[in-house]
C-alpha positions in Angstrom: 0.0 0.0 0.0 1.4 3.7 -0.8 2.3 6.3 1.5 -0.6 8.4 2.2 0.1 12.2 3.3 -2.4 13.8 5.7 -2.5 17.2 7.9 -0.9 16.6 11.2 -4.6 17.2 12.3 -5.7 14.2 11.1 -3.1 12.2 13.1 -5.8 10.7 15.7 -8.2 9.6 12.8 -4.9 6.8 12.1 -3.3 6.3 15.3 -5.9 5.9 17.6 -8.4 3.1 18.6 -11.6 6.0 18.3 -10.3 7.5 14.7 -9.1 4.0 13.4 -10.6 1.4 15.3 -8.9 -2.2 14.8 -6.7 -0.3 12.7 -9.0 -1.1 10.0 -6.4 1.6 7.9 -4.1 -0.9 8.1 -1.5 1.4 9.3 2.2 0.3 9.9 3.9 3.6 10.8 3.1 7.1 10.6 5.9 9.2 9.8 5.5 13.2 11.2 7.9 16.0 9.4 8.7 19.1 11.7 10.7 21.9 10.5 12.4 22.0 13.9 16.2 23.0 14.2 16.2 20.7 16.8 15.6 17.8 14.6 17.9 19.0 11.9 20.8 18.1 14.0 20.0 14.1 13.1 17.3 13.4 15.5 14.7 11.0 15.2 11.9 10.6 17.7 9.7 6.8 17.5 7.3 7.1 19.6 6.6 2.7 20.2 3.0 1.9 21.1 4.4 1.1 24.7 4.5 -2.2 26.5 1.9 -4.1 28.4 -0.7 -3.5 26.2 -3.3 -5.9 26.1 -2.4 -6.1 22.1 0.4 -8.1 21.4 1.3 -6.2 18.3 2.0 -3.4 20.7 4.7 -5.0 22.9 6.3 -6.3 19.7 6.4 -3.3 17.8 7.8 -1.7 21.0 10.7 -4.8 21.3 11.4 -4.6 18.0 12.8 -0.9 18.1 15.6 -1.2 20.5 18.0 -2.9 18.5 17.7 -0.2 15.8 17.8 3.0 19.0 21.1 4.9 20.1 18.9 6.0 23.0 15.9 5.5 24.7 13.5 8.0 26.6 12.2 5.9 29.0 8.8 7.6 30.7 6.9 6.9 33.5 4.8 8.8 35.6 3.7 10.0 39.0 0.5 8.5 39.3 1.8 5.5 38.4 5.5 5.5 38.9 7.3 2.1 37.6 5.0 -0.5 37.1 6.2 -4.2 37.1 5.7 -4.0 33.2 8.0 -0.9 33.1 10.8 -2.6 35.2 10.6 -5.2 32.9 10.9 -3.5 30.1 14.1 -1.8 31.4 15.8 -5.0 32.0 15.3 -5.7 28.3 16.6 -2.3 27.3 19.8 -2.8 28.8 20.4 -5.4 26.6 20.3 -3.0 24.2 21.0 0.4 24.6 23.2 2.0 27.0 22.0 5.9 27.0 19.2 6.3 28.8 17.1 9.2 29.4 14.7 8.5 32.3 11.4 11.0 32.6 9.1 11.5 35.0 6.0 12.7 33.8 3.2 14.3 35.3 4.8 16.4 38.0 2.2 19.1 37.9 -0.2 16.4 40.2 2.1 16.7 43.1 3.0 19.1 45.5 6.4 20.1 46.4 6.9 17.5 49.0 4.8 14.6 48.0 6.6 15.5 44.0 10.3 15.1 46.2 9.1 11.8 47.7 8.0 10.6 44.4 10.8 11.3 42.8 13.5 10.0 45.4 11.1 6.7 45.3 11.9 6.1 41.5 15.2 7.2 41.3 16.5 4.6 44.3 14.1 1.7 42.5 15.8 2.9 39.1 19.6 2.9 40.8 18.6 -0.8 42.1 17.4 -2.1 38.7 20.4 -0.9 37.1 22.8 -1.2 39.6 24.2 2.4 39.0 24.3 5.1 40.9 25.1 7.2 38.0 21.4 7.7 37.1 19.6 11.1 36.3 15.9 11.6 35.8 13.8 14.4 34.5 10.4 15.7 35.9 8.4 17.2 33.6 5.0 18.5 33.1 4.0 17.1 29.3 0.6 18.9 29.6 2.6 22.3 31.3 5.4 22.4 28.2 2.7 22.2 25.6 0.9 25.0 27.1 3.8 27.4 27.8 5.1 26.6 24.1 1.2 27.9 22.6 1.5 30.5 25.0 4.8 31.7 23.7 6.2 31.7 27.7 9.7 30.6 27.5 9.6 31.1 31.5 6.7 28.6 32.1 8.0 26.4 29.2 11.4 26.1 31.3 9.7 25.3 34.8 7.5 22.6 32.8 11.4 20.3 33.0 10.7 19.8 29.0 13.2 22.4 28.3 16.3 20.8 30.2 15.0 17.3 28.5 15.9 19.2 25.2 19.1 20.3 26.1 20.3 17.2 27.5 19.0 15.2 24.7 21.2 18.5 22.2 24.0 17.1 24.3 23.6 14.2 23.6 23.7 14.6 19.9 26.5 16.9 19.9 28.9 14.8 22.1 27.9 11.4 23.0 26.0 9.3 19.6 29.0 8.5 17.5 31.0 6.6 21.0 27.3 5.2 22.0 27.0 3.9 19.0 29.7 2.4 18.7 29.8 0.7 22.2 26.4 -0.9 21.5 28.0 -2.5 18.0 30.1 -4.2 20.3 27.9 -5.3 22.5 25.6 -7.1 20.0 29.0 -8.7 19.1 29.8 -9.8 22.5 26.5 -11.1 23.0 26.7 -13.6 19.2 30.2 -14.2 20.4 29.4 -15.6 24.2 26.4 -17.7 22.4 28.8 -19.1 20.0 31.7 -19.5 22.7 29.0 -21.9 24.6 27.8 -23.9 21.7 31.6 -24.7 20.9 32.1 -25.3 24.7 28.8 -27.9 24.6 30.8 -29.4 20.9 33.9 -29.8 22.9 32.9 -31.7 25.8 30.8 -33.9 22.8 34.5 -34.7 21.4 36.2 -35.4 24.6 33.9 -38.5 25.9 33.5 -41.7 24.4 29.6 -42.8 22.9 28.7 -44.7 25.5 29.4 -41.9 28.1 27.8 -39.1 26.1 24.8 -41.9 25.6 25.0 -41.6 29.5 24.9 -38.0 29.9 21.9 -37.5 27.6 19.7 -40.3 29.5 20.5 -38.0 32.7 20.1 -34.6 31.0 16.5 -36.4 29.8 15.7 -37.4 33.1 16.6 -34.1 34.7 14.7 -32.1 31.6 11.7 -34.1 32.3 11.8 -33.2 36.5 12.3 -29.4 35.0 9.4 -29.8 32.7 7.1 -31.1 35.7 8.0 -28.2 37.9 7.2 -26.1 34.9 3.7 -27.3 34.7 3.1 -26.9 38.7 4.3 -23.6 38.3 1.6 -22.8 35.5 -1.1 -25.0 37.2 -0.2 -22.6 41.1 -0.9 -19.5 38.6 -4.1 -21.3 37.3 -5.4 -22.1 40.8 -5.1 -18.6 42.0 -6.0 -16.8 38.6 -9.7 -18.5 38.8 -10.9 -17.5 42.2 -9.8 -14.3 41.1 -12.1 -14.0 37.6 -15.1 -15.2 39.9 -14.4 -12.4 42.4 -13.9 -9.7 39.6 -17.1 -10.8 37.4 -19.2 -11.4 40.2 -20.6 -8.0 41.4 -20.7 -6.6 37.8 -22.5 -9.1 36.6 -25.0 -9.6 39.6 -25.9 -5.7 38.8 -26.3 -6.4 35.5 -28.4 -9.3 35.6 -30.6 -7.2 38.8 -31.5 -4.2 36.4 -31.8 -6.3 33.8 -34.3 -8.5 35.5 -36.3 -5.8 37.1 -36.4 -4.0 33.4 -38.2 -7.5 32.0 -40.2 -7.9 34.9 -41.8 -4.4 34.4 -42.0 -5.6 30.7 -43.9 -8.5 31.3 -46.4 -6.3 33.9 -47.4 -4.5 31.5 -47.6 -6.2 28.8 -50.2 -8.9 30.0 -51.8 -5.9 31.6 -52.3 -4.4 27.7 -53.1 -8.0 26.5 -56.6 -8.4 27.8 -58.4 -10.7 25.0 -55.4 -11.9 23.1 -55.0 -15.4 23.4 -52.1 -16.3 26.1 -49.5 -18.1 23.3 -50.1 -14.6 21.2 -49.4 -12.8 24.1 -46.5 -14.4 25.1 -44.7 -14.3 21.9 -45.3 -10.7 21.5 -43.8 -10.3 24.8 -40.2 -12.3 23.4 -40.9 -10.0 20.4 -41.1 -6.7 22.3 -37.9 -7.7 24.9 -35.0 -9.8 23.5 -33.7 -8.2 21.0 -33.3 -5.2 23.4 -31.9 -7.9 25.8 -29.7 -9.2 23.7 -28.0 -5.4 22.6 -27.7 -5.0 25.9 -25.8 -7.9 26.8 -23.8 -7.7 23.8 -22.7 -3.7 25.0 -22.3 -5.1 28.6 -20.0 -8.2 27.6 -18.6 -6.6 25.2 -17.4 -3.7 27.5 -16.6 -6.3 30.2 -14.4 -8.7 28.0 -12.2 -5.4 27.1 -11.5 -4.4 30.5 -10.5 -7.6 31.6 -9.0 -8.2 28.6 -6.2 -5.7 29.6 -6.5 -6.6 33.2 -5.6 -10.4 32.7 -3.2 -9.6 30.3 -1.2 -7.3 32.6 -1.4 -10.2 35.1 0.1 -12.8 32.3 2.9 -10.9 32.0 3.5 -10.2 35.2 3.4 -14.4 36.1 5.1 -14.9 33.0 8.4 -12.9 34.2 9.0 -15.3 37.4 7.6 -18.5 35.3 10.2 -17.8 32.5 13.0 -17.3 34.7 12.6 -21.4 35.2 13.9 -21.9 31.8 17.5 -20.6 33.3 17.4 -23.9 35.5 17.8 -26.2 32.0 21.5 -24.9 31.5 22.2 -25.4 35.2 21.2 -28.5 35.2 23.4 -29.4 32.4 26.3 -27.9 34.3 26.0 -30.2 36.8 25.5 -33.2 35.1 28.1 -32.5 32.3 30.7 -31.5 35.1 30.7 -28.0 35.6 30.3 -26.5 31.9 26.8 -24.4 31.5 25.3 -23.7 28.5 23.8 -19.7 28.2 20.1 -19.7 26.7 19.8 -17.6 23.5 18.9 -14.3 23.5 16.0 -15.9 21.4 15.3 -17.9 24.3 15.3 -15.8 27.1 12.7 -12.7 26.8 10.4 -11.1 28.8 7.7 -10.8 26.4 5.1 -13.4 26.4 3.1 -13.7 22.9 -0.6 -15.3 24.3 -2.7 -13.8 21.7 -6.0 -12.4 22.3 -7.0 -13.7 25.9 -11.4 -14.1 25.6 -12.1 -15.4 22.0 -15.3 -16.5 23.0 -18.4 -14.1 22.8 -20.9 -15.1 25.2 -24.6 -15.7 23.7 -23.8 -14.8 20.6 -27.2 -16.5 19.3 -29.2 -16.5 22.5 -33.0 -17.9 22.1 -35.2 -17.8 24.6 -38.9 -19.9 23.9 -40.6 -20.1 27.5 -43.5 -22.9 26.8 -46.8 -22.6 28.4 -49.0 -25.2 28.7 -51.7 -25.7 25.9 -54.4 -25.8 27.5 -53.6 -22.1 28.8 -52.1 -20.8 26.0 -55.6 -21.1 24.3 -57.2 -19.0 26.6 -57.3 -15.0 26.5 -54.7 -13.6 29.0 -57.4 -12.2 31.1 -58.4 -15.8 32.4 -54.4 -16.6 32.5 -52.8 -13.6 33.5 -51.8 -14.7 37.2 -50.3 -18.1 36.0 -48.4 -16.3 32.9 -47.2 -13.8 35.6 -45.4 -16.9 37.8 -45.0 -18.6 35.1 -42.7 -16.4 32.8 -41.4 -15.1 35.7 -39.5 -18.4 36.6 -38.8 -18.4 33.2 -37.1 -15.5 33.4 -34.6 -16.0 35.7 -33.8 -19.2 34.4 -32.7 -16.8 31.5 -30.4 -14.7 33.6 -29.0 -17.4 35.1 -28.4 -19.5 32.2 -26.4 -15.8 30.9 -24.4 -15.6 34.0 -23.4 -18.7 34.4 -22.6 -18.8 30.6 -20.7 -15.0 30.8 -18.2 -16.7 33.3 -17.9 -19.4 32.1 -16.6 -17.8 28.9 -14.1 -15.8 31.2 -12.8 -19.0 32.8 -12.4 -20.8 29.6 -10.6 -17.5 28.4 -7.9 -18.3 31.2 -7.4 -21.5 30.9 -6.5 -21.1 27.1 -4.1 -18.7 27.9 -2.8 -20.2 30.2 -2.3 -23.2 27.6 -0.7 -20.3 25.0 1.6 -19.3 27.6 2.6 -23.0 28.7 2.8 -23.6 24.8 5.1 -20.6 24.1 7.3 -21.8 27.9 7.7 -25.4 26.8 8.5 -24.2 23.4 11.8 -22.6 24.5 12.5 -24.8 26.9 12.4 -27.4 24.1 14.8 -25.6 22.0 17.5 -25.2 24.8 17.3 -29.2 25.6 17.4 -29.9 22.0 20.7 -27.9 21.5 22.1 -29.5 24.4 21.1 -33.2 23.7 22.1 -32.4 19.7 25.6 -30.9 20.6 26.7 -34.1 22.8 25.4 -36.7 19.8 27.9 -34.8 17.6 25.5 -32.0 16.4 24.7 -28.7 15.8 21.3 -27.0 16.3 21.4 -23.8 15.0 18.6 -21.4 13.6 18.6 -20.2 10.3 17.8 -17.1 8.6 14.1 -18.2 8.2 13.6 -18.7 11.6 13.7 -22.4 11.4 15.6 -24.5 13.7 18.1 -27.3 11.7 20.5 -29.9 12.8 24.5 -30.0 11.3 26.3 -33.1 11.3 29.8 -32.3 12.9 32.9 -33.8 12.2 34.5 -36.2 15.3 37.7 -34.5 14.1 36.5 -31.3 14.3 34.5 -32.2 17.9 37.5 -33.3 19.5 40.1 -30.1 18.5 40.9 -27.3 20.5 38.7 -24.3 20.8 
């Protein structure tokens, strides 16, 4: 698809869920031109969706970047100052980058002292994550900067914090990119060469024993994998066990006032229409009733569900990730096992292998109800009758009927929610046993005499390796 220019105007209509919904524009990237000296000194700003969002594509898109950056401006704020998905994220970016330029936005919600606090509060967490003391944050006010700058107030613009960000980042530019740069080449090379260093360590130790031995040494490693692989699944089924009390809890008062007004609204329904239905017969009556009320039912329980599944959508999804940190960590116990059973030498995971991004798709695919039908049955020797005769027993009896209805919806509605966990839950012990497969593989493979190694496609592939070759120095 070609580039499409638009007025900066026009930006929410593509970049946000109200002005492109689902991204139906199918929108990659959006590209903004300023005619800003600041930017002609070789800037450029990429503003990443941000990380635990409830859409994958988000996080990814976000991951994706760092590689690529010379720098990251790493914001959080004072309302919510360093969430576990933010301290995640910064482990990551060390990988990566190694200029940082931490903000604190928001500051114009605090007072002096409670701002102070605040700020002394991230800045210790921040020195402990990194394990610097050399750190340096920014307080800003986003919302006091843009003001100020429409204002034309240089003063106001200067107190907002966004001003020394600028200068610091002009710094930056002017003295620091080229040897940044340069140090984060290296580090990408150190990181290929200590993964290559340990897959010719695992080769080695394949050339130094005898078949029988390394036949030995994978029937352990198996054995050990296999305990690894069980305490992997306790792991998941402990997150399970807690994670569905919790979606019982969090529907439960929602949906009990839903289902209340919703009852009371078809009760008053049914009053008065058998109250307007005189001499129609009671079956005639009682499918104009069904007539007059479900569809409006069903709308709003589609609009309630449908609001419901999004919130908790993003709400179990923060949660996943959160679990999925301390669950993935257990993948580092594979190469310590084989330390100890192949006498001291560990094998690293890949940088492939280890991240703390979890890809669980969309968490609820199910839509509750979807084609709910509701057919209460009266008996035909009533239902012949005019509603006047009738009215009393239709009353009781439709009115049992409808709370079967409800019920039936709520019990379905959570249901839904449960089953929603328990296949993410089944995504994320998917994508865990997935790496924790490829680590074992690479170890098993490297002590038969071969190489596992992934290719450019993304494909994993064994290499026959020459005895010679196995048993030569490295």
């Amino acid at each position: 698809m070609y580039p499409e220019e638009a007025p900066v105007s026009s930006l929410a209509e593509y970049v946000t869920e109200k002005g492109n919904p689902g991204n139906v524009k199918k929108v990659i990237k959006v590209s903004l031109e300023l005619p800003s000296q600041f930017l002609r000194c070789g800037l450029e700003f990429v503003d990443t969706p941000g990380i635990g969002s409830a859409i994958d594509a988000n996080t990814a898109t976000t991951y994706g970047f760092l590689p690529r950056s010379d720098a990251v401006i790493f914001v959080t704020s004072v309302d919510t100052p360093l969430t576990r998905a933010e301290t995640d994220f910064l482990k990551r970016i060390q990988q990566y980058v190694r200029k940082i330029f931490f903000v604190v936005n928001k500051i114009d919600l605090t007072g002096d002292g409670e701002r102070q606090e605040v700020l002394d509060y991230i800045l210790n967490t921040l020195r402990q994550q990194i394990g610097s003391d050399e750190i340096s944050i920014f307080p800003v006010s986003s919302s006091t900067a843009l003001a100020s700058r429409l204002a034309g107030n240089e003063e106001e613009y200067r107190a907002s914090g966004v001003k020394t960000l600028q200068e610091a980042l002009s710094d930056f530019l002017t003295n620091e990119k080229s040897t940044v740069l340069l140090v984060s080449v290296l580090d990408k090379a150190l990181r290929m060469a200590s993964e290559a260093s340990h897959a010719l360590g695992l080769v080695k130790v394949a050339g130094e024993i005898s078949q029988e031995e390394a036949k030995k040494k994978i029937a352990a490693l198996k054995e050990r994998f296999q305990a690894l692989r069980q305490d992997r699944e306790n792991s998941l089924l402990d997150i399970r066990e807690r994670l569905i009390p919790w979606v019982k809890e969090r529907i439960s008062s929602e949906l009990g006032s839903f289902l209340n007004d919703q009852t009371r609204t078809l009760l008053d329904q049914l009053n008065d229409s058998l109250s307007h239905s005189t001499w129609k017969l009671a079956f005639v009556a009682v499918q104009d009733y069904i007539g007059q009320t479900l569809p409006q039912f069903k709308r709003n329980l589609e609009v309630w569900t449908g609001a419901q599944y999004e919130q908790f959508n993003t709400e179990l999804h923060t949660i996943l990730h959160q679990e999925w940190a301390g669950v993935e960590q257990e993948l580092l116990e594979i190469p310590v096992a084989a330390a100890e059973i192949l006498g001291g030498f560990a094998a690293e995971l890949s940088t492939d292998e280890m991240s703390s991004e979890l890809r669980v798709g969309g968490i609820l695919t199910r839509q509750p109800l979807a084609h709910l039908d509701w057919s209460p049955g009266v008996p035909l020797l009533q239902a012949c009758l005019p509603v006047f005769l009738v009215r009393s027993f239709l009353r009781k009896r439709l009115t049992v009927e409808i709370y079967s209805l409800l019920g039936a919806c709520g019990q379905h509605v959570e249901e839904g929610l449960e089953d929603g966990v328990h296949e993410a839950l089944g995504r994320m012990g998917s994508e865990l046993e997935k790496r924790a497969s490829e680590s074992e593989s690479r170890i098993v493979q490297a002590l038969k005499g071969k190489k596992l190694s992934k290719g450019s496609d993304g494909q994993w592939r064994l290499q026959e390796l020459d005895r010679s070759e196995l048993s030569a120095d490295t």
